[in-house]
C-alpha positions in Angstrom: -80.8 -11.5 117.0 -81.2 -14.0 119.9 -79.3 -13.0 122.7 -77.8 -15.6 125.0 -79.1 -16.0 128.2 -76.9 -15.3 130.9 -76.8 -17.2 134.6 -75.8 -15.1 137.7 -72.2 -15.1 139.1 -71.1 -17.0 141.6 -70.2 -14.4 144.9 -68.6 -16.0 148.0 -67.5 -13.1 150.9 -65.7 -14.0 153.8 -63.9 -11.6 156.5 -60.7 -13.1 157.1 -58.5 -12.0 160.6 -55.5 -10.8 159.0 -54.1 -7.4 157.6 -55.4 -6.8 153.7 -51.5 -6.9 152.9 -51.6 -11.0 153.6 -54.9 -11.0 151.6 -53.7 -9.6 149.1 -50.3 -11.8 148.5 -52.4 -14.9 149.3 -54.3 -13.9 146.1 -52.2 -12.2 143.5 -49.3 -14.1 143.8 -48.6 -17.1 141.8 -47.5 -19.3 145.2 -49.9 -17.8 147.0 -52.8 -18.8 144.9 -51.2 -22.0 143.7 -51.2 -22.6 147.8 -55.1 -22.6 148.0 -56.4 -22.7 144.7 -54.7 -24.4 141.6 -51.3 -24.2 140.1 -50.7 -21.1 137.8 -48.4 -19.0 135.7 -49.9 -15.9 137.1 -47.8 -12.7 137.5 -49.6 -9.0 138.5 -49.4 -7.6 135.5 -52.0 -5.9 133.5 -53.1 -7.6 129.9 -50.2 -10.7 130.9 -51.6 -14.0 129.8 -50.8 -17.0 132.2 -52.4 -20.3 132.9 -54.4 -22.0 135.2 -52.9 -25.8 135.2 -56.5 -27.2 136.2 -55.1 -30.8 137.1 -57.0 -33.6 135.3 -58.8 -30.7 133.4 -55.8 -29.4 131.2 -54.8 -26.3 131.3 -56.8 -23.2 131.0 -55.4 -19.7 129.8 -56.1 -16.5 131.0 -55.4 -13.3 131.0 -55.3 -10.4 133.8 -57.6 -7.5 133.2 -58.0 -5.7 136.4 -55.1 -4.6 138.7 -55.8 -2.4 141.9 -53.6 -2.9 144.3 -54.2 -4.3 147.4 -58.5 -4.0 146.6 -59.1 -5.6 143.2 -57.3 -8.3 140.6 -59.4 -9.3 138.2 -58.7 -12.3 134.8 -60.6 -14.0 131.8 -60.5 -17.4 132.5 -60.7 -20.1 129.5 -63.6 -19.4 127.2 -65.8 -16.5 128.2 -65.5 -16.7 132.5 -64.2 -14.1 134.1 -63.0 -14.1 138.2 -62.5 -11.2 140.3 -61.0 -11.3 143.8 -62.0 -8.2 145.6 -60.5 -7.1 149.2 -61.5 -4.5 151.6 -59.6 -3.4 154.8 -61.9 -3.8 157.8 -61.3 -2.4 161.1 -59.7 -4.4 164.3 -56.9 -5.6 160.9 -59.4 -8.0 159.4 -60.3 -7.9 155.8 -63.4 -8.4 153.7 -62.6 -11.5 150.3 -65.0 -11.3 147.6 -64.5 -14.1 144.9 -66.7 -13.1 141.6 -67.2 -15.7 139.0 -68.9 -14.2 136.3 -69.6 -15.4 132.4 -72.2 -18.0 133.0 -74.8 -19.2 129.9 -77.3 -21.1 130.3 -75.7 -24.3 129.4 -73.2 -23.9 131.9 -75.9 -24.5 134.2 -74.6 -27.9 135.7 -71.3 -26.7 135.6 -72.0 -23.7 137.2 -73.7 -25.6 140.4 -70.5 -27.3 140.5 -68.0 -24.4 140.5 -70.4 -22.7 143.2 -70.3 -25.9 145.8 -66.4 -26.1 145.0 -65.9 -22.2 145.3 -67.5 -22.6 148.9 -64.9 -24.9 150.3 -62.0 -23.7 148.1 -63.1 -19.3 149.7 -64.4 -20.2 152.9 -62.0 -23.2 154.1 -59.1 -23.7 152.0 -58.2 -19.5 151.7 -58.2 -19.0 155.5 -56.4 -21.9 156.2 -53.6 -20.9 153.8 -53.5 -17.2 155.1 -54.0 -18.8 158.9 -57.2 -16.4 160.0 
């Protein structure tokens, strides 16, 4: 059996000046993420589906699979991604954001180098601003 070949996940890490309680509601909230991300129907709740409304893309559904409150929220995303927003509590009240974007074949390559260039703006420009660290 041919096994597909898979493309490594996108990571983007920050460290954010602000307590991992604003972290966390700028990322596992439905106003919060619609705020730097994309307009959702996301609620923290294990196993609920919700969508992404991905603009001129449609809309994609997902559903939450990870729930670890205020250090991990994790979702499957359309068909076969799956995104994990990791937080750690730093000293001096800062936290540490980890964005994994997993799920990548090899045909997703071009989309894939896509995703990565817009995840750099939408983690490391568009999150902070929002949270205002």
């Amino acid at each position: 059996m041919h096994k597909q070949e898979k493309l490594p996940e996108i990571r983007k890490t920050i460290v954010v000046d602000a307590p991992i309680e604003k972290v966390w509601k700028a990322v596992s909230t439905s106003e919060g993420i619609a705020a730097w991300w994309m307009a959702n129907t996301f609620e923290p709740v294990l196993g609920k589906d919700f969508i992404l409304h991905a603009g001129p893309y449609g809309d994609s559904p997902c559903k939450v699979t990870e729930l670890d409150p205020p250090n991990r929220v994790g979702f499957d995303w359309d068909k076969g991604w799956h995104l994990t927003f990791e937080l750690k509590s730093l000293e001096d009240g800062k936290t540490e954001f980890t964005l994994i974007h997993s799920g990548w074949s090899v045909e997703n390559s071009k989309t894939r180098e896509i995703m990565n260039e817009g995840w750099e703006k939408i983690v490391k420009e568009q999150l902070p601003k929002y949270i205002g660290a």
